[in-house]
N, CA, C and O atoms as CSV, one atom per row, in Angstrom:
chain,resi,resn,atom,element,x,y,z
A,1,UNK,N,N,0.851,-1.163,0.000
A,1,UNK,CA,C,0.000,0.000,0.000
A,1,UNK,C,C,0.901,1.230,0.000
A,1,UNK,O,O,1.952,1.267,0.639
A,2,UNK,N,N,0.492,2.127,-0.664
A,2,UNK,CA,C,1.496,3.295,-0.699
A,2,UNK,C,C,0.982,4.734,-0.682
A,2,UNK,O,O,0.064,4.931,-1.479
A,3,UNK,N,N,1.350,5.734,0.014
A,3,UNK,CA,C,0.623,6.774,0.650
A,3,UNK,C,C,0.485,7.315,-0.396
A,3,UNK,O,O,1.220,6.815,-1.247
A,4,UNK,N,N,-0.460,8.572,-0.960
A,4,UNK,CA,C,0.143,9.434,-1.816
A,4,UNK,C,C,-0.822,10.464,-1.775
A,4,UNK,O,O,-2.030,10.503,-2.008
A,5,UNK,N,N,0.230,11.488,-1.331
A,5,UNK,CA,C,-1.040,12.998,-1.481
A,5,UNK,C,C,-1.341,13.308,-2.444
A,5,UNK,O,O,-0.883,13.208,-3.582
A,6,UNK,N,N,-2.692,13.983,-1.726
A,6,UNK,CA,C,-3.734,14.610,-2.508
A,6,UNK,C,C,-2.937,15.679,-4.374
A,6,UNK,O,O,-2.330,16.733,-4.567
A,7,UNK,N,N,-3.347,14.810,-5.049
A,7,UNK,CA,C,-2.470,16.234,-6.247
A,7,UNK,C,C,-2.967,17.661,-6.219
A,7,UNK,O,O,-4.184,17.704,-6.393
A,8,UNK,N,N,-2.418,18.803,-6.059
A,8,UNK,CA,C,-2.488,19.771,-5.746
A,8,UNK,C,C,-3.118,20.574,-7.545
A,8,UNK,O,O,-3.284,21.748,-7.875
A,9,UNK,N,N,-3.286,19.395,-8.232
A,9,UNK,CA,C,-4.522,19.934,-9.491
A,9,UNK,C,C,-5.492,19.730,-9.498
A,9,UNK,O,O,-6.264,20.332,-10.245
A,10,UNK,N,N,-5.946,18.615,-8.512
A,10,UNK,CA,C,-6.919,17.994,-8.612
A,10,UNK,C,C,-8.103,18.696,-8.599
A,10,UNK,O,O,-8.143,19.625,-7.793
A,11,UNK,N,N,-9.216,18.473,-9.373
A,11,UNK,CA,C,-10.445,19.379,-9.959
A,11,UNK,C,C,-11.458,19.059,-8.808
A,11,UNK,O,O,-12.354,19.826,-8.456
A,12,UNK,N,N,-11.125,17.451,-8.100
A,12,UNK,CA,C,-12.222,17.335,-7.102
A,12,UNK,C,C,-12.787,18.185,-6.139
A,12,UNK,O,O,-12.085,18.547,-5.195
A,13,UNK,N,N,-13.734,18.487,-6.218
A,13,UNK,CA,C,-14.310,19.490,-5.052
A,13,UNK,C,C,-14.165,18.802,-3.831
A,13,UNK,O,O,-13.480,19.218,-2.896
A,14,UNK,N,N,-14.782,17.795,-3.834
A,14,UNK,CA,C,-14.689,17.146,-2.362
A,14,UNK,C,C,-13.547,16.609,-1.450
A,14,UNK,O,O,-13.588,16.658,-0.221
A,15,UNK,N,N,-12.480,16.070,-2.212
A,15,UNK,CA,C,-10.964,16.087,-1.433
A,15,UNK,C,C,-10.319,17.109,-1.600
A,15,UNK,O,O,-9.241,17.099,-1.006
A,16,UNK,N,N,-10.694,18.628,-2.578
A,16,UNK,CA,C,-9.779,19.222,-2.451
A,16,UNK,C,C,-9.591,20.307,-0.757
A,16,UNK,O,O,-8.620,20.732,-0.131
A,17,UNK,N,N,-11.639,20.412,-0.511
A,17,UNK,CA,C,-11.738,21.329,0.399
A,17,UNK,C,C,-11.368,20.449,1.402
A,17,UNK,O,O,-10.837,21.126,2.281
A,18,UNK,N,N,-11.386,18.958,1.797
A,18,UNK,CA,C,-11.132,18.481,3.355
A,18,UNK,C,C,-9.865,17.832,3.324
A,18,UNK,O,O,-9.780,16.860,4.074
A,19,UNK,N,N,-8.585,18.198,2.467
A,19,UNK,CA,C,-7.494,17.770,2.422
A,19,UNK,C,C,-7.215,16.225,3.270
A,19,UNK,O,O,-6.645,15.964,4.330
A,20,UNK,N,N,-8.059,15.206,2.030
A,20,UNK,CA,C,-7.450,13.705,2.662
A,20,UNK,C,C,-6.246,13.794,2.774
A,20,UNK,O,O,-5.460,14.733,2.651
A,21,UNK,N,N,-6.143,12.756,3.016
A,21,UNK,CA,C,-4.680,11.540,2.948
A,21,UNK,C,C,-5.100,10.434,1.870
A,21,UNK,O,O,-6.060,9.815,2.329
A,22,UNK,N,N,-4.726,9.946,0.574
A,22,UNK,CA,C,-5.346,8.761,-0.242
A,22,UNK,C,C,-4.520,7.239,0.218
A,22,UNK,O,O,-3.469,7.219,0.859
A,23,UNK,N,N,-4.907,6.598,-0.037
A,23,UNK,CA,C,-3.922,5.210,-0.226
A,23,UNK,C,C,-4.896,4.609,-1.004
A,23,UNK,O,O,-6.126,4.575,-1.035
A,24,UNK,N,N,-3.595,3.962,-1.869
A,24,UNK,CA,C,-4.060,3.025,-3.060
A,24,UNK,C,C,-3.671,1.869,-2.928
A,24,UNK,O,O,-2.495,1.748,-2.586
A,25,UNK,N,N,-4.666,0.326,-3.189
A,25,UNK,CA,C,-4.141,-0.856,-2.759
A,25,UNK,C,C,-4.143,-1.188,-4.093
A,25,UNK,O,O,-4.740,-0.525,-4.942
A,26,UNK,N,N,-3.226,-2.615,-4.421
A,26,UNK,CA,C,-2.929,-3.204,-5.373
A,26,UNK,C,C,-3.733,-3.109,-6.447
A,26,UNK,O,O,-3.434,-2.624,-7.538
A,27,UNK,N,N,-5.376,-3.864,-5.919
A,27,UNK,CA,C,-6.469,-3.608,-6.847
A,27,UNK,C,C,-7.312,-2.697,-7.554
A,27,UNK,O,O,-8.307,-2.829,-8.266
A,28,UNK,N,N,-6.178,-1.103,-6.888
A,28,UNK,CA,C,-6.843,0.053,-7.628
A,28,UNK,C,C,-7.776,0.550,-6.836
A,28,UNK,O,O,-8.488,1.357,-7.434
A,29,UNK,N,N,-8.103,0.361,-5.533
A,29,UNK,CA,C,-9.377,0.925,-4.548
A,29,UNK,C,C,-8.846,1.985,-3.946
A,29,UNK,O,O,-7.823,1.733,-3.309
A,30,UNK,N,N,-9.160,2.937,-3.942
A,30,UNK,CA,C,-8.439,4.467,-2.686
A,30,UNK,C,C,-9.272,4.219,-1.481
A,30,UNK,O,O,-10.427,3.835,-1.301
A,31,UNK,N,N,-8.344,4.549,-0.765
A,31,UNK,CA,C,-9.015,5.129,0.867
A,31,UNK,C,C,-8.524,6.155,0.822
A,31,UNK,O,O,-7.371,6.531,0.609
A,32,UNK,N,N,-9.930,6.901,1.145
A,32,UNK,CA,C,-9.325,8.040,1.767
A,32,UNK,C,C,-9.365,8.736,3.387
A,32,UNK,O,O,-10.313,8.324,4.055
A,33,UNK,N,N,-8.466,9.719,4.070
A,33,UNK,CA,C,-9.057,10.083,5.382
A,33,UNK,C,C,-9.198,10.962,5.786
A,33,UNK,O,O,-8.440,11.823,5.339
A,34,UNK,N,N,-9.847,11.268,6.489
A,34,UNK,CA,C,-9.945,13.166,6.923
A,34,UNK,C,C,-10.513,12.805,8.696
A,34,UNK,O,O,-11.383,11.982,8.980
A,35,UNK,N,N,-9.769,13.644,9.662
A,35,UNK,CA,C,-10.050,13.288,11.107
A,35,UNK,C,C,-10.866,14.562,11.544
A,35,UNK,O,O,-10.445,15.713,11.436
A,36,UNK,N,N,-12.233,14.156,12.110
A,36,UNK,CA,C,-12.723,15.536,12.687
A,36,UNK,C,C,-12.783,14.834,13.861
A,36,UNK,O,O,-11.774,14.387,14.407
A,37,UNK,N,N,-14.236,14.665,14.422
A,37,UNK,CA,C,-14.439,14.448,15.566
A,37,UNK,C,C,-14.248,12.783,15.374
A,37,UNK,O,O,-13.583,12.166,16.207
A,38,UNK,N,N,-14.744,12.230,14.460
A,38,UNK,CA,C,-14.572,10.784,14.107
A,38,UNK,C,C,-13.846,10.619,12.550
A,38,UNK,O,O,-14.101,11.280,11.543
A,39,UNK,N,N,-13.089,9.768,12.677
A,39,UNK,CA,C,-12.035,9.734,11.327
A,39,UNK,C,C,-13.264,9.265,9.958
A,39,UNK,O,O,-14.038,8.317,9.826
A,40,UNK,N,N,-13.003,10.218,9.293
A,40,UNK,CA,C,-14.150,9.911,7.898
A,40,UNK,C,C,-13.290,9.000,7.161
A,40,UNK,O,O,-12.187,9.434,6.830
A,41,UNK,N,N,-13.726,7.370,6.734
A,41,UNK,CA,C,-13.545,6.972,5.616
A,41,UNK,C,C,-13.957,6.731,4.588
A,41,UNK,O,O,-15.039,6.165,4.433
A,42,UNK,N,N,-13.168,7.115,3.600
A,42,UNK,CA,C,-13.848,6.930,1.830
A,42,UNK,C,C,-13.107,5.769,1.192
A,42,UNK,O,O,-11.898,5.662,0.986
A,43,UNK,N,N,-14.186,4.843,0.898
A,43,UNK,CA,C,-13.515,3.804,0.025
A,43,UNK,C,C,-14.352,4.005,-1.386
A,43,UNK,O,O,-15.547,4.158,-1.641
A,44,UNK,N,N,-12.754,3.907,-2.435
A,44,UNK,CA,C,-13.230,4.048,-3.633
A,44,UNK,C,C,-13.402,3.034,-4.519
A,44,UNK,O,O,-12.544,3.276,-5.368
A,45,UNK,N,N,-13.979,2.042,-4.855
A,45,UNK,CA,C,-13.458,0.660,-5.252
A,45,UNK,C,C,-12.361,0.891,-6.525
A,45,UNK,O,O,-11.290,0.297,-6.644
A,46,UNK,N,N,-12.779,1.662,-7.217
A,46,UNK,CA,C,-11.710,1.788,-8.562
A,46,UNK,C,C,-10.571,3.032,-8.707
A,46,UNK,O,O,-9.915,3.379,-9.690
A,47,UNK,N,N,-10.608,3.629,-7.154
A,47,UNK,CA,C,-9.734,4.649,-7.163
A,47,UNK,C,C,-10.329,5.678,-8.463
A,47,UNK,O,O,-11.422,5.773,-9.021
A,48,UNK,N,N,-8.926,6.418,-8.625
A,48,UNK,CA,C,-9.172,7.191,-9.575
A,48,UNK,C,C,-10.023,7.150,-11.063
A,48,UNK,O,O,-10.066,8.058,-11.893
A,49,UNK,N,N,-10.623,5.935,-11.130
A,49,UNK,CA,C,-11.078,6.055,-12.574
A,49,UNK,C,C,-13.041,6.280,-12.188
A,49,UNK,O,O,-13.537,5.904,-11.126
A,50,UNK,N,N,-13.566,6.718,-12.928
A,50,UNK,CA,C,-15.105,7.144,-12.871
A,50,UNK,C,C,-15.406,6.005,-12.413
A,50,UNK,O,O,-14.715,4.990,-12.502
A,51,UNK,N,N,-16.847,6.154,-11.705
A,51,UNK,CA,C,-17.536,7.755,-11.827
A,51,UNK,C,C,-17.403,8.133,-11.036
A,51,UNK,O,O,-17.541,9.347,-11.185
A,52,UNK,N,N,-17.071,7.786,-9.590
A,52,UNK,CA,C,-16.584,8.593,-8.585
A,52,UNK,C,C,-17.760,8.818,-7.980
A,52,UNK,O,O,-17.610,9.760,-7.202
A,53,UNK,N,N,-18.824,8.419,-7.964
A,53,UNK,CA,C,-20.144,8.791,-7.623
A,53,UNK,C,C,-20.099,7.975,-5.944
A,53,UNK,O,O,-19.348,7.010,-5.804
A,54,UNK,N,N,-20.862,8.411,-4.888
A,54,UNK,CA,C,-21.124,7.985,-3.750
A,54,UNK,C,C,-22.743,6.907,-3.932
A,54,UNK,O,O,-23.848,7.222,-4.375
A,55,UNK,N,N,-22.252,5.658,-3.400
A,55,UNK,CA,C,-23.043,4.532,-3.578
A,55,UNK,C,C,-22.965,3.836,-4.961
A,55,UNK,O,O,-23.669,2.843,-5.144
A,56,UNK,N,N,-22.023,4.365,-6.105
A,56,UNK,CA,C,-21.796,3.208,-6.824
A,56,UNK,C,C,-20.208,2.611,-6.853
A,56,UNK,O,O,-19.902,1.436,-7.059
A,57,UNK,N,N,-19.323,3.687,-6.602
A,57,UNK,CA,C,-18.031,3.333,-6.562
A,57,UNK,C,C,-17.428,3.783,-5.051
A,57,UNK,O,O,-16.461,3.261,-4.497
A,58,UNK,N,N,-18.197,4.814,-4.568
A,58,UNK,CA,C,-17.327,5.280,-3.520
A,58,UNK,C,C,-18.552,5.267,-2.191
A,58,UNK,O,O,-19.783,5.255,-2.208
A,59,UNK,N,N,-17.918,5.272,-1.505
A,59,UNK,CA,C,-18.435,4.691,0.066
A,59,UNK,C,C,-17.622,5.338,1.283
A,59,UNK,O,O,-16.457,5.707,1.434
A,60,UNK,N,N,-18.636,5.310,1.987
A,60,UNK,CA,C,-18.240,6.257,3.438
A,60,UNK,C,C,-18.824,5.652,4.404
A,60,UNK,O,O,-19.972,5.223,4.517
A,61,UNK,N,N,-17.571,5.654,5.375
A,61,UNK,CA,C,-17.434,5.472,6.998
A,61,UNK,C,C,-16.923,6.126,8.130
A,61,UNK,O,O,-16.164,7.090,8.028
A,62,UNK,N,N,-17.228,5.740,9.018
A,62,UNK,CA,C,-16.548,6.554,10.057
A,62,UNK,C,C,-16.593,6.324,10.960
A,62,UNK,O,O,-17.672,6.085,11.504
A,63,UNK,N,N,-15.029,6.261,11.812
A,63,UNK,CA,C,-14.651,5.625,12.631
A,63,UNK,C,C,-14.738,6.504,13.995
A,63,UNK,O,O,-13.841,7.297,14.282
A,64,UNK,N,N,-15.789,6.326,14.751
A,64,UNK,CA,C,-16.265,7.042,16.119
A,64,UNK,C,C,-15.449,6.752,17.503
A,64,UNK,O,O,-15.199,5.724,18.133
A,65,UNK,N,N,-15.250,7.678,17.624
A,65,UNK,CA,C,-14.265,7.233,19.200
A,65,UNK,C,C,-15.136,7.470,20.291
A,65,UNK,O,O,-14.589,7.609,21.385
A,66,UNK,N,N,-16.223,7.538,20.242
A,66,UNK,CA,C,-17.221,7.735,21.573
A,66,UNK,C,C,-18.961,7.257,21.148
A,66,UNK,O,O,-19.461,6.867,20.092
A,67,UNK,N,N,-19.285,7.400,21.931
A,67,UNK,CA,C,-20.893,7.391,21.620
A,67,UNK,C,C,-21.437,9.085,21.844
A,67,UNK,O,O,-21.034,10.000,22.562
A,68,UNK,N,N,-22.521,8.961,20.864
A,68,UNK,CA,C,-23.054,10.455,20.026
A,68,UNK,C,C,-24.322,10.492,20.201
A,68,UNK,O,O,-25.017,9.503,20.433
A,69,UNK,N,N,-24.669,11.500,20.114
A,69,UNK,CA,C,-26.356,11.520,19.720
A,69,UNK,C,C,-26.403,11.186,17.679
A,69,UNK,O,O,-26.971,10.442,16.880
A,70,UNK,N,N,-25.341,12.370,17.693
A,70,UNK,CA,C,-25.417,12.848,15.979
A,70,UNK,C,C,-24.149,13.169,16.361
A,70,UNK,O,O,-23.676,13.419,17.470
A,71,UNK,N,N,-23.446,13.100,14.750
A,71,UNK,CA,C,-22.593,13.511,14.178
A,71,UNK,C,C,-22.750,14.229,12.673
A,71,UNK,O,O,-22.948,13.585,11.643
A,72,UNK,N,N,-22.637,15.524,12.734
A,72,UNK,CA,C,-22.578,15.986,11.295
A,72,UNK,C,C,-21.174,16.750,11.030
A,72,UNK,O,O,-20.325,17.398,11.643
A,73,UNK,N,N,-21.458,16.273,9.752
A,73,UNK,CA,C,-19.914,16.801,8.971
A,73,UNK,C,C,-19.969,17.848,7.768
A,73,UNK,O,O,-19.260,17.697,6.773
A,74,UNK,N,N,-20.660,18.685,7.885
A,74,UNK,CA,C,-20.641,19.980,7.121
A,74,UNK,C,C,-21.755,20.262,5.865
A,74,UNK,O,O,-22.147,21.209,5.183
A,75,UNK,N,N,-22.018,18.690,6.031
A,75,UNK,CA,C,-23.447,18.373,4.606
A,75,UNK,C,C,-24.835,17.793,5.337
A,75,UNK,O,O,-25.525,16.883,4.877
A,76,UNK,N,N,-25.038,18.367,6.313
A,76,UNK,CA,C,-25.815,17.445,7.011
A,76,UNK,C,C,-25.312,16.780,7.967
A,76,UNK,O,O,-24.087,16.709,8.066
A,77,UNK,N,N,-26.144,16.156,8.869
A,77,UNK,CA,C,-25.920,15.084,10.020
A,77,UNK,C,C,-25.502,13.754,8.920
A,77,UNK,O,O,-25.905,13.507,7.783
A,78,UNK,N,N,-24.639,13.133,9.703
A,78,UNK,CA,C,-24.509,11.830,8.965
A,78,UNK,C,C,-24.867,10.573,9.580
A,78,UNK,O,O,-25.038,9.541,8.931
A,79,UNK,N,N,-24.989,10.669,10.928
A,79,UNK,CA,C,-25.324,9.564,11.856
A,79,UNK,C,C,-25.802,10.071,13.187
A,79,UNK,O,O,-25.471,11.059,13.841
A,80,UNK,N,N,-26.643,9.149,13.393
A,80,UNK,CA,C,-27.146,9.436,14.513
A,80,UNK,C,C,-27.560,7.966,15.497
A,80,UNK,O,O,-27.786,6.866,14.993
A,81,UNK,N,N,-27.591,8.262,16.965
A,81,UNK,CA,C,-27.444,7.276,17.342
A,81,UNK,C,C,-26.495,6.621,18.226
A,81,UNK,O,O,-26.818,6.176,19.327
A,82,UNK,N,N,-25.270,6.562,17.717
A,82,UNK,CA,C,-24.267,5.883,17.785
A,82,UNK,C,C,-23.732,5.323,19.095
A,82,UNK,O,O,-22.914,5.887,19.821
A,83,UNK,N,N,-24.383,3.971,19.329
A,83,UNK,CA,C,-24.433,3.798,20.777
A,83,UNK,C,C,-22.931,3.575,21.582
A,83,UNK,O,O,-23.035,3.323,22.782
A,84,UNK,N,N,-21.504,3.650,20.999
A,84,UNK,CA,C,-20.366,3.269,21.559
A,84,UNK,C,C,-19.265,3.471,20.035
A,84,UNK,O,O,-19.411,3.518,18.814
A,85,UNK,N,N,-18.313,3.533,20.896
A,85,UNK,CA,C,-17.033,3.706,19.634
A,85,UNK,C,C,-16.806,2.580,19.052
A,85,UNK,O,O,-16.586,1.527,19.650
A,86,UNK,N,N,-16.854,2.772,17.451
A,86,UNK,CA,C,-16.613,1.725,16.500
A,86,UNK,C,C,-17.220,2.570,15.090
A,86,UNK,O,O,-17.644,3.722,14.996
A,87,UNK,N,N,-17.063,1.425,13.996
A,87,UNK,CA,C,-17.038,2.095,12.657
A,87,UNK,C,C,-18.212,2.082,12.238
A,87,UNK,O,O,-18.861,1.180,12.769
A,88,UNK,N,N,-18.790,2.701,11.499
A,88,UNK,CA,C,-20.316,3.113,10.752
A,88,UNK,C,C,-20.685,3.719,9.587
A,88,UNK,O,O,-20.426,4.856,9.192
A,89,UNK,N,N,-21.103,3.142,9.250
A,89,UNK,CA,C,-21.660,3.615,7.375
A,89,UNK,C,C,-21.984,4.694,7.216
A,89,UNK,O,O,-22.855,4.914,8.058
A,90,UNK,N,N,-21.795,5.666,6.551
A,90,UNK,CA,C,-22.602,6.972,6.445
A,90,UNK,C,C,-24.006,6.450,6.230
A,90,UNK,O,O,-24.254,5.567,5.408
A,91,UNK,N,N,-25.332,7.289,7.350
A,91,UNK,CA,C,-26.321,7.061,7.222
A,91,UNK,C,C,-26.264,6.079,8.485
A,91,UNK,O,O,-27.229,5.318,8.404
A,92,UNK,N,N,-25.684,5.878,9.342
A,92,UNK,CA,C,-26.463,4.537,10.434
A,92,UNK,C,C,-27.179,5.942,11.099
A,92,UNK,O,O,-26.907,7.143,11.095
A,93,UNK,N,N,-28.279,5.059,11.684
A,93,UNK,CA,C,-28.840,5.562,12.523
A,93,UNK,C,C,-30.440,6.010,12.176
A,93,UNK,O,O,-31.436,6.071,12.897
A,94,UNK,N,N,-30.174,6.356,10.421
A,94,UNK,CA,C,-31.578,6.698,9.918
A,94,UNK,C,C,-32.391,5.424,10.422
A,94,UNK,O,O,-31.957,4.276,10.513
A,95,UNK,N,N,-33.819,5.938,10.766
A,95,UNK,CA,C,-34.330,4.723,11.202
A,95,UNK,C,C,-35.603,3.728,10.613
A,95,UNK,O,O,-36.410,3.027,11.224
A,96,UNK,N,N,-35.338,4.088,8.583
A,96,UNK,CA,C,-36.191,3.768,7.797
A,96,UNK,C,C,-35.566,3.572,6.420
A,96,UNK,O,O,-34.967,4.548,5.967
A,97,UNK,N,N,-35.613,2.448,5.677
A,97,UNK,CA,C,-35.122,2.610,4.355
A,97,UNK,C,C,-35.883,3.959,3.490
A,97,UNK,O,O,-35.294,4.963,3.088
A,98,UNK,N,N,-36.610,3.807,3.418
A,98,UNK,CA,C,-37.191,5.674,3.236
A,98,UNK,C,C,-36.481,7.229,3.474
A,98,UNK,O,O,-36.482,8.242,2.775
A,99,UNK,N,N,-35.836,6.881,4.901
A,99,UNK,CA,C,-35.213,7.847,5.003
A,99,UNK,C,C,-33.575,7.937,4.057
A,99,UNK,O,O,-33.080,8.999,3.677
A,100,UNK,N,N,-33.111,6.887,3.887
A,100,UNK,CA,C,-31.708,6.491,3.346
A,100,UNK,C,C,-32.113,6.435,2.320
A,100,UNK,O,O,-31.287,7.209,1.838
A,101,UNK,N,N,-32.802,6.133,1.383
A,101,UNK,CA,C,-33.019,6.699,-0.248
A,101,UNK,C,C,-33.419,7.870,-0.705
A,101,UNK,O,O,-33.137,8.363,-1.797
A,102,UNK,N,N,-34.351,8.499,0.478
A,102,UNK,CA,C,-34.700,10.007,0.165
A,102,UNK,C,C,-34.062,11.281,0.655
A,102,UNK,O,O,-33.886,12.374,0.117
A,103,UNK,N,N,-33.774,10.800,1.843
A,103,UNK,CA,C,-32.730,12.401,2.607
A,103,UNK,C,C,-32.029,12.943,1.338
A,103,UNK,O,O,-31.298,12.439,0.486
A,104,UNK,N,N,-32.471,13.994,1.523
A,104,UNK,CA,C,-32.734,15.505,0.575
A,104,UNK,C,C,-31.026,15.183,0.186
A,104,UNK,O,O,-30.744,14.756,-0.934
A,105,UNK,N,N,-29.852,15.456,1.319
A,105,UNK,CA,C,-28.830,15.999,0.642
A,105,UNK,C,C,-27.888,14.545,0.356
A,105,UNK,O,O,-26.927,14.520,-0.413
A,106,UNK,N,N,-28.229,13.735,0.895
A,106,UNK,CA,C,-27.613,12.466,1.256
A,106,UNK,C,C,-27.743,11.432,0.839
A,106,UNK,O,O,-26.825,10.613,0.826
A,107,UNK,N,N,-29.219,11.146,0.273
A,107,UNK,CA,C,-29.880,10.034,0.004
A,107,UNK,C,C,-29.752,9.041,-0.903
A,107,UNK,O,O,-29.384,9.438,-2.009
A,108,UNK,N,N,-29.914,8.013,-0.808
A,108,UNK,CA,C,-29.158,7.094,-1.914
A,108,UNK,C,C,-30.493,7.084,-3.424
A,108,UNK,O,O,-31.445,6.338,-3.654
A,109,UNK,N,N,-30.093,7.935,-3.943
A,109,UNK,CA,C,-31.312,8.375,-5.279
A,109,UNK,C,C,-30.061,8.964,-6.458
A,109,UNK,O,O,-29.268,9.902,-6.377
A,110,UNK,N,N,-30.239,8.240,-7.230
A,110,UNK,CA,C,-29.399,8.791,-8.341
A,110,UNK,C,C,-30.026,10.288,-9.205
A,110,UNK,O,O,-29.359,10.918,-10.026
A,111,UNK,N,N,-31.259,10.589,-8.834
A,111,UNK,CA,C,-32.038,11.618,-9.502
A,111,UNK,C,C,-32.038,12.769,-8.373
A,111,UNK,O,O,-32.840,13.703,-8.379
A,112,UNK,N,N,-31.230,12.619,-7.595
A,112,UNK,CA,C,-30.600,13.751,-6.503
A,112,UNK,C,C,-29.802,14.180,-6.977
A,112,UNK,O,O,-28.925,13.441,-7.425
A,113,UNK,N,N,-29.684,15.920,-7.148
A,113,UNK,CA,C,-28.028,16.439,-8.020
A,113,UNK,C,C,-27.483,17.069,-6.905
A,113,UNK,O,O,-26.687,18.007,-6.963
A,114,UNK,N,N,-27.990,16.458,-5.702
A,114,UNK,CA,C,-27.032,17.113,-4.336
A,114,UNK,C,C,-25.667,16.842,-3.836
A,114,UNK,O,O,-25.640,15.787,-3.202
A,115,UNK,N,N,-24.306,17.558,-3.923
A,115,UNK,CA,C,-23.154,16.770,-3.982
A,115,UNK,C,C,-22.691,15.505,-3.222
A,115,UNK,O,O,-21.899,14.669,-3.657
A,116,UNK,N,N,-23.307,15.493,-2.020
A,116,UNK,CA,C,-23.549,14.324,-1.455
A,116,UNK,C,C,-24.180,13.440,-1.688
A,116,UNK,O,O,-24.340,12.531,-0.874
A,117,UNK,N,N,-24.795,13.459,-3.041
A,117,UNK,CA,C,-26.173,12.437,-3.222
A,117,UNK,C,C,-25.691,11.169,-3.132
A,117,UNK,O,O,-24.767,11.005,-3.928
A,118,UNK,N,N,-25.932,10.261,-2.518
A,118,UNK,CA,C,-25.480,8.511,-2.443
A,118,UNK,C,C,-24.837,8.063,-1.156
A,118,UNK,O,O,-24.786,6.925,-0.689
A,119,UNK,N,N,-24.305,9.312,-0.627
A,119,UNK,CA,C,-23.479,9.155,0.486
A,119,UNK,C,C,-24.112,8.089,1.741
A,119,UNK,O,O,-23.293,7.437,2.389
A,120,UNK,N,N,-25.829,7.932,2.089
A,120,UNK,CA,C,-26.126,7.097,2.745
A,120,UNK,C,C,-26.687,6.015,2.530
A,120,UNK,O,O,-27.456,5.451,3.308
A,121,UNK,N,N,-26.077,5.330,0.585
A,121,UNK,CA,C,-26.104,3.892,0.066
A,121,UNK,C,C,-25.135,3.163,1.088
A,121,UNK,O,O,-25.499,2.070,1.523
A,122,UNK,N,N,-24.289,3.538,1.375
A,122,UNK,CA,C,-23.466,2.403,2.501
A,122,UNK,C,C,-24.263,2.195,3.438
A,122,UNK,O,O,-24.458,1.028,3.777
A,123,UNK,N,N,-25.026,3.409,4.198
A,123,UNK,CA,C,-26.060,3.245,5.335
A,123,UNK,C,C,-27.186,1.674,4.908
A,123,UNK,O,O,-27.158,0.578,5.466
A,124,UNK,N,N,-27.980,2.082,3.874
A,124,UNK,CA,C,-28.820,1.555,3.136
A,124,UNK,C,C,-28.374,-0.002,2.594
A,124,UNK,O,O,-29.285,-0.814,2.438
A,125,UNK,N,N,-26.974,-0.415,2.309
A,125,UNK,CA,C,-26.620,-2.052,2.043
A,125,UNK,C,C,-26.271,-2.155,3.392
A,125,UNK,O,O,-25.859,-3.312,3.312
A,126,UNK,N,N,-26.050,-1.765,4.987
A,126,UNK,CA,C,-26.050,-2.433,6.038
A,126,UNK,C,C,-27.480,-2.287,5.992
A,126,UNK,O,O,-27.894,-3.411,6.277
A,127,UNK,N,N,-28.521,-1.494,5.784
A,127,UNK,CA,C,-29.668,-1.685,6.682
A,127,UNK,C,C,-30.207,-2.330,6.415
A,127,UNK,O,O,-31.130,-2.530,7.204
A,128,UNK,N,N,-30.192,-3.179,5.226
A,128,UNK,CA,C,-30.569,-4.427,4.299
A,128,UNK,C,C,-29.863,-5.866,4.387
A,128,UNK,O,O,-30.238,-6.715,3.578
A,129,UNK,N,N,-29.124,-6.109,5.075
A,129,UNK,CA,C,-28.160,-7.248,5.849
A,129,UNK,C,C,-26.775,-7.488,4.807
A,129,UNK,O,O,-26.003,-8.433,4.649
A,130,UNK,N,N,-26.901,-6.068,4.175
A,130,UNK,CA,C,-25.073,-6.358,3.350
A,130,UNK,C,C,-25.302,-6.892,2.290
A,130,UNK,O,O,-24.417,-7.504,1.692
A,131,UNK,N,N,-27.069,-6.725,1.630
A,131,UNK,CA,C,-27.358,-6.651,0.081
A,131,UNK,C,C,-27.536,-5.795,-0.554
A,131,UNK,O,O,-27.729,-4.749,0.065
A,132,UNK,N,N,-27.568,-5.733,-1.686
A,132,UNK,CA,C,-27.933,-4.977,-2.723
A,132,UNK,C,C,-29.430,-5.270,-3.247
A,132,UNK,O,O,-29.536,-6.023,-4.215
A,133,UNK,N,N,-30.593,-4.724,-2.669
A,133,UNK,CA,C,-32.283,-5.048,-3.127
A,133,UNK,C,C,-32.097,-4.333,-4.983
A,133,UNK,O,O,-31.290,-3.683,-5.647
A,134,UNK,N,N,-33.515,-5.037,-5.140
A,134,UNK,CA,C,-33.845,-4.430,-6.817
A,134,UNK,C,C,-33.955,-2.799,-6.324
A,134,UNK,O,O,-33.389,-2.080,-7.147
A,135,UNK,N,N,-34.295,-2.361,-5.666
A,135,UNK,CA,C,-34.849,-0.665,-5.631
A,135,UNK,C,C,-33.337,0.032,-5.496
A,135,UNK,O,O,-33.149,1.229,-5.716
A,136,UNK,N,N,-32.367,-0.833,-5.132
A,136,UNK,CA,C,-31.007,0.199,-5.639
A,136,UNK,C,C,-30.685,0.552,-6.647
A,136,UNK,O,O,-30.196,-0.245,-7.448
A,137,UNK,N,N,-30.877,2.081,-6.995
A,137,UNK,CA,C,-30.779,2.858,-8.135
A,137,UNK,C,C,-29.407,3.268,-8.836
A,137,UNK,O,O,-29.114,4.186,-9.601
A,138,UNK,N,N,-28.800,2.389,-8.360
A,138,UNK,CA,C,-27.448,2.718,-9.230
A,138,UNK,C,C,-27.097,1.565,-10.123
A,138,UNK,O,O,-26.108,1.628,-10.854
């Protein structure tokens, strides 16, 4: 695995404003990290190549060092809930598949043009036992 910063051309809006850290594994997947109150992770399955979209290639977690009511990270709350320290999907806590396909800024809906749109499909394949149902829109 091999570290490699952020490129200082990079057009991405979203790693450019929260200055990750990337790592790339053999198979081409990025992680990325950014530490606020709980360490945000982004897994990309194909790294750098498209679409880069949240809930078809890229995925978010976050690693909680306490128990929370909520945690939000600048786009919205992302979790709520969180009964003890450990890792969590963007989106635990919503307490309805309804809410994880529709939340306005977040929601796992491909017909959302909100920059976060997909971000709580990771929420949405745990809240489903780690499947993928027909109503996933990606």
């Amino acid at each position: 695995m091999n570290a490699v910063p952020l490129d200082p051309d990079s057009k991405d809006p979203i790693y450019d404003r929260y200055h990750y850290t990337r790592y790339y594994l053999e198979d081409g997947t990025a992680l990325s990290f950014n530490l606020t109150e709980a360490l945000k992770i982004e897994v990309d399955l194909n790294g750098d190549k498209g679409p880069n979209k949240y809930g078809r290639d890229r995925f978010i977690y976050y690693l909680c060092f306490k128990k929370m009511d909520y945690f939000n990270y600048g786009a919205g709350t992302v979790l709520f809930n969180i009964p003890k320290a450990g890792l969590y999907p963007d989106g635990y806590g919503v307490k309805n598949r309804n809410g994880l396909l529709n939340e306005h800024n977040r929601g796992c809906n491909s017909n959302n043009d909100q920059s976060c749109n997909g971000a709580f499909c990771t929420g949405l394949i745990m809240f489903d036992g780690w499947e993928i149902k027909d109503d996933y829109n990606w």
